[in-house]
Structures are given as structure tokens and as C-alpha cells.
C-alpha positions as CSV (number, residue, x, y, z in Angstrom):
1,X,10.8,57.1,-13.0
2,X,13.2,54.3,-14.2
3,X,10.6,51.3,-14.9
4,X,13.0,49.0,-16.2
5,X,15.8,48.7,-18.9
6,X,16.3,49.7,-22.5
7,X,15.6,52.7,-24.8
8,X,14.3,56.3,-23.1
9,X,10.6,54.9,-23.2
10,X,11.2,52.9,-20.3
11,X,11.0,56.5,-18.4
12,X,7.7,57.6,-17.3
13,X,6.4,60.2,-14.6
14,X,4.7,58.1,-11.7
15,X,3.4,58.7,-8.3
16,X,5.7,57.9,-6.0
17,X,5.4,57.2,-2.5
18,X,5.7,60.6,0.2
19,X,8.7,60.9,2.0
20,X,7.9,61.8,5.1
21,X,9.6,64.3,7.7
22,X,13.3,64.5,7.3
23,X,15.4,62.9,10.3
24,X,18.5,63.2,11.5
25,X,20.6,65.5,9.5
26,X,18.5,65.4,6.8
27,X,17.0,67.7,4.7
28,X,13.6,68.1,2.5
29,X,14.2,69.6,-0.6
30,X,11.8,70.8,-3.2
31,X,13.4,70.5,-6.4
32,X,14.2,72.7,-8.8
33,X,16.2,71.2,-11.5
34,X,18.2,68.4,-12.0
35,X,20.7,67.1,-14.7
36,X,21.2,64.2,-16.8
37,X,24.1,62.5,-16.1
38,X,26.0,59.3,-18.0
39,X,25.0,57.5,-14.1
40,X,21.5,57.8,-15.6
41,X,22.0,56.3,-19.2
42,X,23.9,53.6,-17.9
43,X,21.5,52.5,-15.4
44,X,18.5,52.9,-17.7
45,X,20.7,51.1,-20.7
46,X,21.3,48.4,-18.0
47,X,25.5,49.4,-17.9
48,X,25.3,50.0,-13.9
49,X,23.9,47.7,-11.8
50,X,21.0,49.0,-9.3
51,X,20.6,45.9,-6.8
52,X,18.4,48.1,-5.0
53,X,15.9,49.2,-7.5
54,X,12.5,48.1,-6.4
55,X,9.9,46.4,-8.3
56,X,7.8,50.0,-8.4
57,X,10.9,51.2,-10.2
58,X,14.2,53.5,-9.4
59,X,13.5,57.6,-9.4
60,X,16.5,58.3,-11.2
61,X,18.7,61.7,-10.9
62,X,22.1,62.3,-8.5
63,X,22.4,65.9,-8.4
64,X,19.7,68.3,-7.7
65,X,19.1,72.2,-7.5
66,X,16.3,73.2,-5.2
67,X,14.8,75.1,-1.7
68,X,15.0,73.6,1.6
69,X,11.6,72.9,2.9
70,X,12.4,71.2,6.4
71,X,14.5,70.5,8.5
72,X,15.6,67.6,10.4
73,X,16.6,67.6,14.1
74,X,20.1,67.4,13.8
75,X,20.6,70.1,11.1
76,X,23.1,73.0,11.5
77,X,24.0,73.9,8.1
78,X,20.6,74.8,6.5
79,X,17.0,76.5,7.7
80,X,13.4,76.8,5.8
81,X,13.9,78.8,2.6
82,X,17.5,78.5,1.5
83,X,18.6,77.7,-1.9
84,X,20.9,74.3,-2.2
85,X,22.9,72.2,-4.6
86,X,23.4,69.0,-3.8
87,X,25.1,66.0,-4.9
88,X,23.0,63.1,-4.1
89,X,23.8,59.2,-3.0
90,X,23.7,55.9,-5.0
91,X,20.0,55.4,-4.2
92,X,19.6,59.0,-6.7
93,X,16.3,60.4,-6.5
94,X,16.7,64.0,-7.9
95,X,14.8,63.5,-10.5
96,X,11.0,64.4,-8.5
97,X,9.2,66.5,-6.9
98,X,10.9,66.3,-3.2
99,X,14.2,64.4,-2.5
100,X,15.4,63.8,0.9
101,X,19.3,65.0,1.2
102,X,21.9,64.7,4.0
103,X,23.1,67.9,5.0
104,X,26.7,67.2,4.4
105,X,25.8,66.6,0.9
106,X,24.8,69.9,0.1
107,X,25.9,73.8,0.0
108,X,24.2,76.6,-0.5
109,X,23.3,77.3,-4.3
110,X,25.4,80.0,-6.3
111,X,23.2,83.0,-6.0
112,X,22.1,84.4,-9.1
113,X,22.2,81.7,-10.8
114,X,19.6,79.8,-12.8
115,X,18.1,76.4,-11.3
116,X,18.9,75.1,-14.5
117,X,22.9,76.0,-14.5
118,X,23.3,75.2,-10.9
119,X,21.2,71.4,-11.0
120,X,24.2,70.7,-13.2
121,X,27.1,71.7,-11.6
122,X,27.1,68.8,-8.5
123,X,28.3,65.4,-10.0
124,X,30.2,66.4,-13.7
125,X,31.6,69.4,-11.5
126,X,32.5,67.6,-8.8
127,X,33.8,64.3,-11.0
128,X,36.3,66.9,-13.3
129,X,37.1,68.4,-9.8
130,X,38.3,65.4,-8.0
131,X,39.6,63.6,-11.2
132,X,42.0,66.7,-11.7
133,X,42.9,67.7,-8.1
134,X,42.9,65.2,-6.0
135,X,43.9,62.2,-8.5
136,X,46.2,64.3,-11.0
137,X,47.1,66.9,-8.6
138,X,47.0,69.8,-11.2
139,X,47.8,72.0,-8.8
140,X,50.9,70.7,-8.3
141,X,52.2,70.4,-11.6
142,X,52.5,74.0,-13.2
143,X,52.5,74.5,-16.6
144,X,51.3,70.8,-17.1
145,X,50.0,69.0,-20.5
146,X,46.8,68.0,-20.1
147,X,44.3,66.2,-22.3
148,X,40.7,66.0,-22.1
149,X,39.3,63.3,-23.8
150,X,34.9,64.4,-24.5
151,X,35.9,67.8,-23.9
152,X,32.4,68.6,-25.1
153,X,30.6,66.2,-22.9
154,X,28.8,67.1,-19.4
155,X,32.1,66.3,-17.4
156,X,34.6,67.4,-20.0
157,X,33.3,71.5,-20.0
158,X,34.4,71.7,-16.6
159,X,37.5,69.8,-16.6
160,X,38.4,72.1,-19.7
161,X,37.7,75.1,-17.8
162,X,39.1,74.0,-14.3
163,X,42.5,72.6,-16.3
164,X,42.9,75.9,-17.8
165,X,42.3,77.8,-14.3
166,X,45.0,75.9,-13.0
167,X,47.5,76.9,-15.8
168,X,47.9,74.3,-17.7
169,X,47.8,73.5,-21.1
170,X,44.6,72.2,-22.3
171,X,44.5,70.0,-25.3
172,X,40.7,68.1,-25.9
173,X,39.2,66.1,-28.3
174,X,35.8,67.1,-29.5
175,X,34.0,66.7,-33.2
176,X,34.1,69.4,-35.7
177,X,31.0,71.1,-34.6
178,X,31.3,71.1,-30.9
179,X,35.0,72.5,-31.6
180,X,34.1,76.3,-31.4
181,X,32.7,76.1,-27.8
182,X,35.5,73.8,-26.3
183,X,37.9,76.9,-27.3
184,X,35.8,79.5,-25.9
185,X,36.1,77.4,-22.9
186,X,39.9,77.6,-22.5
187,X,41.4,74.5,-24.7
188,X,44.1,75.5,-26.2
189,X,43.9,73.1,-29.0
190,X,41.0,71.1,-30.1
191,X,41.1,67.6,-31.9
192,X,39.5,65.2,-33.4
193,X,40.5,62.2,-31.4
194,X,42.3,60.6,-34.4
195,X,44.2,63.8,-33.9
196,X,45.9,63.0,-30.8
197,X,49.9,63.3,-31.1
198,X,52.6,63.4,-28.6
199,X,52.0,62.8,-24.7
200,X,51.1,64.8,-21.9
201,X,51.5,64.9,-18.2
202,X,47.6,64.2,-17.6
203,X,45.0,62.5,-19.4
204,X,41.5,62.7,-18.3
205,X,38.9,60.2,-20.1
206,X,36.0,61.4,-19.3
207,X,33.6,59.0,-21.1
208,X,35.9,56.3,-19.8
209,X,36.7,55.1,-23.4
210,X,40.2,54.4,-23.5
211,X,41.7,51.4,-23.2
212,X,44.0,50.9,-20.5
213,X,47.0,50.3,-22.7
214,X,46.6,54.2,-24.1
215,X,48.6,55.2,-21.2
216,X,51.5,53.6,-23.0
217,X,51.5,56.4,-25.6
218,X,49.7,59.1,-24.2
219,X,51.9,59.8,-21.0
220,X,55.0,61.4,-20.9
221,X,57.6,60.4,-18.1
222,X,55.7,60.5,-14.9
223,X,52.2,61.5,-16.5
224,X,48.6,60.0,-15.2
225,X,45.6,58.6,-17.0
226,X,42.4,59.4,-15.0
227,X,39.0,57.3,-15.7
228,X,36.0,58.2,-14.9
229,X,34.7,54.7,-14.7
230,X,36.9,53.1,-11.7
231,X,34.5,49.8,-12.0
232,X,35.2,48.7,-15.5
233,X,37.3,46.5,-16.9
234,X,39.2,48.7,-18.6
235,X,40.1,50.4,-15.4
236,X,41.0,47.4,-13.0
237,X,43.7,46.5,-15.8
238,X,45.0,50.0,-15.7
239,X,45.6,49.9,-12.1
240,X,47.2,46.7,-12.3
241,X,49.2,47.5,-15.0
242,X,50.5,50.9,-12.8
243,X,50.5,49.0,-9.8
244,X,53.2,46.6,-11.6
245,X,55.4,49.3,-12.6
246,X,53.4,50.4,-15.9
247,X,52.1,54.0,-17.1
248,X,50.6,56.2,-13.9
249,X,46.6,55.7,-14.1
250,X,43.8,56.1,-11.5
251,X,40.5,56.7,-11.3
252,X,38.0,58.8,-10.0
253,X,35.0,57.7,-7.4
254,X,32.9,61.0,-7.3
255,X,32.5,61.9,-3.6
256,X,30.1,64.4,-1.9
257,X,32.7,66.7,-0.6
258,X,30.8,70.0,0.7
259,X,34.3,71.6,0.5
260,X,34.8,70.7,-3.3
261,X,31.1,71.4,-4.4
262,X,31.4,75.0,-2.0
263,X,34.9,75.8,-4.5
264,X,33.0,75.4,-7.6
265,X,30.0,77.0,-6.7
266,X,32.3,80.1,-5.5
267,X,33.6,80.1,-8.8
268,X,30.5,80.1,-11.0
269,X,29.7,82.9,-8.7
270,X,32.6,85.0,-9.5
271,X,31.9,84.4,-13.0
272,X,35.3,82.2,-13.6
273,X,33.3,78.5,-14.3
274,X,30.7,78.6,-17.0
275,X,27.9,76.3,-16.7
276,X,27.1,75.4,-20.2
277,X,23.5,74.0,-20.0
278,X,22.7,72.3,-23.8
279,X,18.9,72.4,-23.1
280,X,16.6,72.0,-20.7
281,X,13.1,69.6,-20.7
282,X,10.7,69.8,-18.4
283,X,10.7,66.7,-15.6
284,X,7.6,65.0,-17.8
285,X,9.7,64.9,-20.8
286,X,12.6,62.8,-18.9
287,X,12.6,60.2,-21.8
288,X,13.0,62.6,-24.6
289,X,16.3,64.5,-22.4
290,X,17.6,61.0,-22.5
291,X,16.9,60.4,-26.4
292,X,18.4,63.9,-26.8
293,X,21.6,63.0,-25.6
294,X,21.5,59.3,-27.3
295,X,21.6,60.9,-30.4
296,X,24.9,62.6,-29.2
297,X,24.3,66.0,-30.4
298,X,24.1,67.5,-27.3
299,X,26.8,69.6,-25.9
300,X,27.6,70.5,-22.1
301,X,25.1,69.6,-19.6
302,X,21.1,68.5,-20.4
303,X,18.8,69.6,-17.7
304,X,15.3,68.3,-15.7
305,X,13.0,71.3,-14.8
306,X,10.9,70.5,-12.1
307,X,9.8,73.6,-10.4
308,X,10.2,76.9,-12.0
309,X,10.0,79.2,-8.8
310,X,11.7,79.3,-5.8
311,X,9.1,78.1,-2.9
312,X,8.0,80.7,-0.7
């Protein structure tokens, strides 16, 4: 639990109130796993505002691995017993025991799969996903340049993987000893980002690090930056900037879509989308996953175990 804001020591397991019976469409989850995601540091560094976090503290976590316990009344999708990912809402919550998920916020979990791989496919999956596809429209630019700025990072090993499924020509920006994997992950070249030369048709900035005047040198004719943090600054004076005539740039507002999450769990399934889990910690250790990736060392995704079996 998220007890207030500063350094990882401000995390600490804590009872937390029961749930109750799921309603509606809703459905109880036991969890499994769930990851660490940069939505996490911020809000515990004090980056992202929480205007709902109670004075009991916030139970942090936005995606989640786990086994459907109940059901609520209105539930088609899912029965007693089946295995789920889920991408969960601003409120989080992932990060416990039991977690409380609308149905149309979750598919069924790639099967044979570890918890640990598949907790961490829902947001950074579904953020590379959505930045790519339906902001950059990869799929409709064959052959395209693409650049991956934190190819290394927990959204970046997707996007670097999902760029290169789509035929393009991956180009991402990792440090020396993260440079290894980012290739094995289909980047055709690998930089530092002092690097960088010439333009490309997409940018993705993953850590959302750029400023918005990049775009000016990083884009080729008709090209589009993509930020994964729409509410910053740096982002509103991108959009103004394209909206005014300037370099293409947009940015990406994760969404729950069951039909994105159900395309990237197909493909870790069929083996074409690694999952590259950096380590996992168990639940009570929350504040030394968070320390873990402070230091920066960490690459792909850091995992929450909760619950090491699936519940009978």
C-alpha cells in the first residue's frame, strides 16, 4: 500500500478493507502477479496526482494476472476458475490479494504462460500497442523508420518487438549493457541516445522525455512523435505546435481495449511477443521492486508475486 509520497519506504503491506461480492459486470479476482509500472513511481514520487487516495492510503498496481473467483450478475465473459489478465482503472488496486475488475477489462490469460510474464503484459503491452497502431498507424506505413526511445524500458520491449512484427525498421536507444537484449528483440540498430542521426517516420518516447521541439529533427516529411505522457507539459506544447502546422505529434492515453489486450495475448501465445520479465519480488517486498528500478538497472518488466498457484 501507497502510504504517502517519497522514496520506496513509503510502501508497506497493510490490511485493507474486504471487497465484498462483485456486482454488476464485475469480477473477483485472486491475484496472481502484478507489475510495476512508471504509473506507480510517479504516483508514489508524487508526479501523478491521485485526488482520490484516501487517508488509509492508495493500493497501488494497474495491471494484474490472476483466477476468477466470482462472479457478478451481469457477467457473460468469465465463470469460477478461469485464468485472466486484466488491465485495471485509475483507482489501480492490483497490487493485493483480491482486486475487483470489470469484465470488459479483462481476457482470458495466455495459457502456458507464467503469472509473472502475463501480470506484465496489460498496461506497457497495451501502451506500445495503442501508441503504435492506433496513433502512428504502423500498419499502414510499410517499410517505416521507426524509433524507440527506452527501448529497454517496460513499454519499450514491446514496442521493439510489435515495430518489428509490423515490418518496419526498428532503431532504439538503450545504454551499452541493455544493448544486447534490445537486438535480440528485433532492433535493427541500437544507440546510445546521443547517437541519434537522421529522421524517421515514427518516434515513440516511451519515458516521455523528449521535448516537444525534437520533432523538428527527428521526423522526416510526414513522420509522428508519440508520448506516452499526454498530460505533461511537454506534450500539450507538442500538440499545439502540430495543431498549428508544426511536426506530426500525439499521444497515447492507454485504454482497456479487450480487443487489443486479446491480440497481444494471442501473440505471446504463439510465441511471436516475448515477455521479458527483469525480476520478480514477492508482494511484501513492493518497496524494494520500486528501489530496484530507481536504481535504473532493471531491464524489461519488474514483477509483484502475490499468489504462486492457481486457486482451485
Amino acid at each position: 500500500m501507497l502510504q504517502g509520497r517519497g522514496g520506496p519506504e513509503v510502501l508497506a503491506c497493510a490490511e485493507v478493507p474486504d471487497l465484498g461480492a462483485p456486482r454488476g459486470d464485475e469480477v473477483l479476482v485472486r491475484v496472481r502477479a502484478s507489475s510495476v509500472n512508471g504509473t506507480d513511481l510517479g504516483l508514489r514520487r508524487g508526479g501523478v496526482p491521485v485526488p482520490w487516495m484516501r487517508r488509509g492510503g492508495f493500493v497501488p498496481g494497474f495491471d494484474l494476472a490472476g483466477t476468477v473467483v466470482a462472479c457478478g450478475p451481469t457477467v457473460t465473459a468469465f465463470a469460477p476458475g478461469d485464468e485472466v489478465v486484466a488491465l485495471l482503472g485509475h483507482r489501480g488496486g492490483g497490487q493485493a490479494e483480491y482486486a475487483l475488475v470489470r469484465q470488459d477489462r479483462a481476457v482470458l490469460a495466455p495459457r502456458g504462460v507464467p503469472a509473472a510474464e502475463a501480470a506484465a503484459v496489460p498496461l506497457a503491452g497495451l501502451t506500445a500497442l495503442q501508441a503504435l497502431y492506433r496513433r502512428a498507424h504502423l500498419h499502414r506505413r510499410p517499410g517505416a523508420r521507426v524509433l524507440v526511445i527506452g527501448g529497454s524500458g517496460g513499454i519499450g520491449v514491446f514496442a521493439v518487438q510489435l515495430a518489428a512484427l509490423a515490418g518496419a525498421h526498428v532503431t532504439a536507444t538503450a545504454s551499452m549493457v541493455k544493448r544486447d537484449l534490445v537486438a535480440s528483440l528485433g532492433a535493427h540498430d541500437v544507440l546510445a541516445p546521443d547517437e541519434i542521426r537522421g529522421t524517421y517516420d515514427v518516434v515513440l518516447d516511451t519515458p516521455g522525455v523528449l521535448p516537444a521541439s525534437a520533432a523538428h529533427r527527428l521526423l522526416g516529411s510526414g513522420g509522428l512523435m508519440v508520448s506516452t505522457r499526454p498530460a505533461s507539459a511537454q506534450a500539450v506544447r507538442g500538440l499545439l505546435t502540430s495543431a498549428l502546422g508544426g511536426p506530426g505529434y500525439s499521444v497515447v492515453a492507454t485504454s482497456a481495449r479487450p480487443t487489443d489486450l486479446s491480440r497481444l495475448v494471442r501473440l505471446v501465445e504463439d510465441g511471436a511477443l516475448r515477455v521479458p520479465v527483469d525480476r520478480v519480488f514477492p508482494l511484501s517486498e513492493a518497496s524494494h521492486a520500486h528501489a530496484h528500478l530507481d536504481s535504473g538497472t532493471s531491464t524489461g518488466k519488474v514483477v509483484l508475486a502475490v499468489a504462486e498457484e492457481p486457486v482451485p
